[in-house]
C-alpha positions in Angstrom: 118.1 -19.3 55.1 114.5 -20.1 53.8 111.8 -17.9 55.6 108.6 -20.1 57.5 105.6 -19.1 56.0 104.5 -17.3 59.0 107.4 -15.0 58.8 107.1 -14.0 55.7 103.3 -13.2 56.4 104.5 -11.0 59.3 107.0 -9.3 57.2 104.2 -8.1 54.3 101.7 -7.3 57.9 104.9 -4.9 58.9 105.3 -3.5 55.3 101.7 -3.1 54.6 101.4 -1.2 57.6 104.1 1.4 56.4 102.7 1.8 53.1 98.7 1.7 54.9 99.6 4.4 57.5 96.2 5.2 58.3 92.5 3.3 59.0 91.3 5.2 55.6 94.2 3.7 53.4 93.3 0.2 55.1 89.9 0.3 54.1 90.3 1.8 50.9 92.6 -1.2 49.9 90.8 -3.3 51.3 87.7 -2.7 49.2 89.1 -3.0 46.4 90.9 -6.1 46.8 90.1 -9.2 45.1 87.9 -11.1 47.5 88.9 -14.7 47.7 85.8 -17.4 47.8 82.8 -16.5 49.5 81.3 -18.8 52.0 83.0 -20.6 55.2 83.3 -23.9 53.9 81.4 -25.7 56.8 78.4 -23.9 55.9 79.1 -24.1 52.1 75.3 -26.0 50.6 76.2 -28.4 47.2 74.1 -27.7 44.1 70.7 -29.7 44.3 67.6 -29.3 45.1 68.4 -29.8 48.7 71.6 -27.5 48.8 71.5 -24.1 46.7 68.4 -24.6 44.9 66.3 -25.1 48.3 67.9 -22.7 50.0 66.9 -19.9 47.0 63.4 -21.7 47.3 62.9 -20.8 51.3 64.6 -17.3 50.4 62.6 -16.5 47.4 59.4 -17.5 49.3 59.7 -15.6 52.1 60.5 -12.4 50.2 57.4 -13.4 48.2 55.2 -13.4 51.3 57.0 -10.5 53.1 54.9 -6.8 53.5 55.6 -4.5 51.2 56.8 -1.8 53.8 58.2 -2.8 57.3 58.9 0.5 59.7 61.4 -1.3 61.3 63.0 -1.9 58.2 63.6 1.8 57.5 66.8 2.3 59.6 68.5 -0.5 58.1 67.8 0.9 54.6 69.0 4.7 55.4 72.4 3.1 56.4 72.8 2.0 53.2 72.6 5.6 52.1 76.0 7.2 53.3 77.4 3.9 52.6 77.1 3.9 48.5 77.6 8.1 48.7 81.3 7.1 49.7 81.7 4.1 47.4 79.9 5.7 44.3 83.1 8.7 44.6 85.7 5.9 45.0 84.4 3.9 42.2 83.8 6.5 40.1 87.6 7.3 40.2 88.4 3.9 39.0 86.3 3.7 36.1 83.8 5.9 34.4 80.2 5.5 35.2 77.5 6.6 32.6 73.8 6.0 33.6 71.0 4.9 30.8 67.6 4.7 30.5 67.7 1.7 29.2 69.6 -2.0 31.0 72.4 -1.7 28.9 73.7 -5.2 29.6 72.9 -8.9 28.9 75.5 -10.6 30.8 78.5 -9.7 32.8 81.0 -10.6 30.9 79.5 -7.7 28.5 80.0 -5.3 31.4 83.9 -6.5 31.9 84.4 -6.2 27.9 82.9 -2.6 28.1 85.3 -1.6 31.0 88.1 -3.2 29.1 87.8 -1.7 25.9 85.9 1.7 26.9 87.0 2.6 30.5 83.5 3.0 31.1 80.6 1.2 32.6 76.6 2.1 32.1 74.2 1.6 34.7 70.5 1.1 34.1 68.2 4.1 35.7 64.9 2.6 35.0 63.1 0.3 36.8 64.3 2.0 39.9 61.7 3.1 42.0 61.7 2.4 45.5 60.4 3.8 48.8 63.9 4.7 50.6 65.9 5.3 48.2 65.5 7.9 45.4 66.4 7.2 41.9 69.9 8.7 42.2 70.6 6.6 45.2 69.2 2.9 43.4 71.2 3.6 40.6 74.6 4.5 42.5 74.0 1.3 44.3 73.5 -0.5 41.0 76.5 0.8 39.9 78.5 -0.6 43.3 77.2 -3.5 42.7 78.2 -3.9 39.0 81.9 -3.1 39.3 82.8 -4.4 42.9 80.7 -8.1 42.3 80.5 -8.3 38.6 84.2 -6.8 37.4 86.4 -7.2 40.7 85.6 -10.0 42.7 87.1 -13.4 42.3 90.6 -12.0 41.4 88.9 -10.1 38.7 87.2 -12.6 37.5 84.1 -11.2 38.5 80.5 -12.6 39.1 78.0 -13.3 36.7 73.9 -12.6 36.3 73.3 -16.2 38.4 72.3 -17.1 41.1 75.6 -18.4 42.5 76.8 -15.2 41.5 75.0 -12.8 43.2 75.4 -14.8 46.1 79.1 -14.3 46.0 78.3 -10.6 45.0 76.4 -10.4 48.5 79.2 -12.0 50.4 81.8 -9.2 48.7 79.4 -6.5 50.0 79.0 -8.0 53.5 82.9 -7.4 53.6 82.6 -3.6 52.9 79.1 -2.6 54.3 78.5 -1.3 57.7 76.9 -3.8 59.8 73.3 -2.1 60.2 72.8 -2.1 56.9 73.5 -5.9 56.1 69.8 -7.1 56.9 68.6 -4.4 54.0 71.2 -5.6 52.0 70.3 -9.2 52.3 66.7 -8.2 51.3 67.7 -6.0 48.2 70.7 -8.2 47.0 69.7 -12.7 47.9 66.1 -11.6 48.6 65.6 -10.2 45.3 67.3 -12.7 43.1 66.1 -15.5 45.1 62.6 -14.4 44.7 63.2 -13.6 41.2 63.4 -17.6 40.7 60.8 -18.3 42.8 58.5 -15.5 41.0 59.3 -18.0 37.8 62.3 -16.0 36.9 59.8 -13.0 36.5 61.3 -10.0 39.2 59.0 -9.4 42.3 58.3 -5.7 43.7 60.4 -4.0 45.3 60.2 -4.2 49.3 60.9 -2.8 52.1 61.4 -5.7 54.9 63.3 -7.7 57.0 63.7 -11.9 56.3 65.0 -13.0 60.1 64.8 -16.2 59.6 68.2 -16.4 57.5 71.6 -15.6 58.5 72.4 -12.7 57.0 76.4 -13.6 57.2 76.5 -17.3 57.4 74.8 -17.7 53.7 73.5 -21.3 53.6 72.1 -21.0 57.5 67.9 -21.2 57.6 66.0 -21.2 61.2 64.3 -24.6 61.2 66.6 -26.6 59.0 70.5 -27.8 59.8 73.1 -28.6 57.4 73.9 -31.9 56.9 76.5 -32.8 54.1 75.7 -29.7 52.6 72.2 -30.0 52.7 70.0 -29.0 54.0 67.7 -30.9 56.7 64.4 -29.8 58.3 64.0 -29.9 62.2 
């Protein structure tokens, strides 16, 4: 007799919560798991300049014109602290992590042919200063970043140094981060890029701030505009 499709996904639930016995396992697997796509499709913006390339536009803008230090940006930030402590150990078990005074890498793909043929990953330490975090901290994150956007995602595929991809590399932290610190990491992670493109693909400085008017888990969303066949249409 042929199994319905729904059965058999209630059969691996059953079996994957033998072998998962605890919360801890859960997550852990869950974190490392190849995250599939990385935007609900009816919020999904085309490429154009009224899709993606707008939507980087208002982004990079507003992180342009943002303060350089918001206090009620602070909490959001620390979050983001204990959160890349605890992923820095479990990544570091998976590959091997060497940190460099120098940006070691042109292109992802260069950090994936490391990994493959070294077992090791480098991680830039300059260019790392920052008013929450100390230099330790930025570069642990950097190194989170690297392996769980730019090696893992996508079925291992990985992201690359684009502006699609570290959109998708966002949406694979929003799975694993803890929800206060989501609005810091929109700042540090679509902010940054985004405004790096607006800057005339020259990085901005570093900031401590909020940008409210975008949804931090709906990317594509902007307060004043709708979507409309992936576009995106002012009020």
């Amino acid at each position: 007799m042929r199994l319905l499709e729904s059965q058999i996904r209630s059969i691996i639930r059953q079996e994957l919560k033998l072998v998962l016995e605890d919360k801890k396992s859960f997550l852990a697997a869950l974190i490392f798991e190849n995250w599939r796509g990385f935007l609900n499709e009816s919020l999904m913006l085309k490429p154009g300049k009224n899709g993606w390339e707008l939507y980087a536009q208002l982004v990079g803008e507003a992180y342009l014109a943002a303060p350089k230090f918001e206090e009620r940006a602070i909490p959001h930030f620390q979050a983001m602290i204990p959160f890349t402590e605890k992923m820095f150990k479990r990544i570091s078990g998976k590959v091997g992590i060497e940190m460099v005074p120098y940006h070691p890498y042109e292109s992802a793909e260069e950090i994936r042919q490391d990994i493959k043929k070294s077992k090791r990953m480098k991680v830039s330490t300059i260019d790392a200063e920052h008013d929450i975090f100390d230099v330790d901290t930025n570069a642990k994150f950097r190194a989170i970043h690297d392996y769980l956007s730019h090696v893992t995602a996508l079925k291992s595929k990985g992201t690359e140094f684009t502006l699609q991809g570290e959109l998708q590399a966002y949406n694979v932290h929003l799975k694993t981060a803890p929800p206060k610190a989501v609005p810091a990491l929109f700042t540090e992670i679509v902010g940054q890029v985004c405004a790096y493109y607006a800057n005339g693909n020259k990085f901005a400085e570093q900031k401590i701030c909020l940008l409210d008017q975008f949804d931090y888990k709906n990317i594509g969303v902007v307060k004043g505009y709708k979507i409309v066949n992936k576009e995106l249409v002012k009020l």
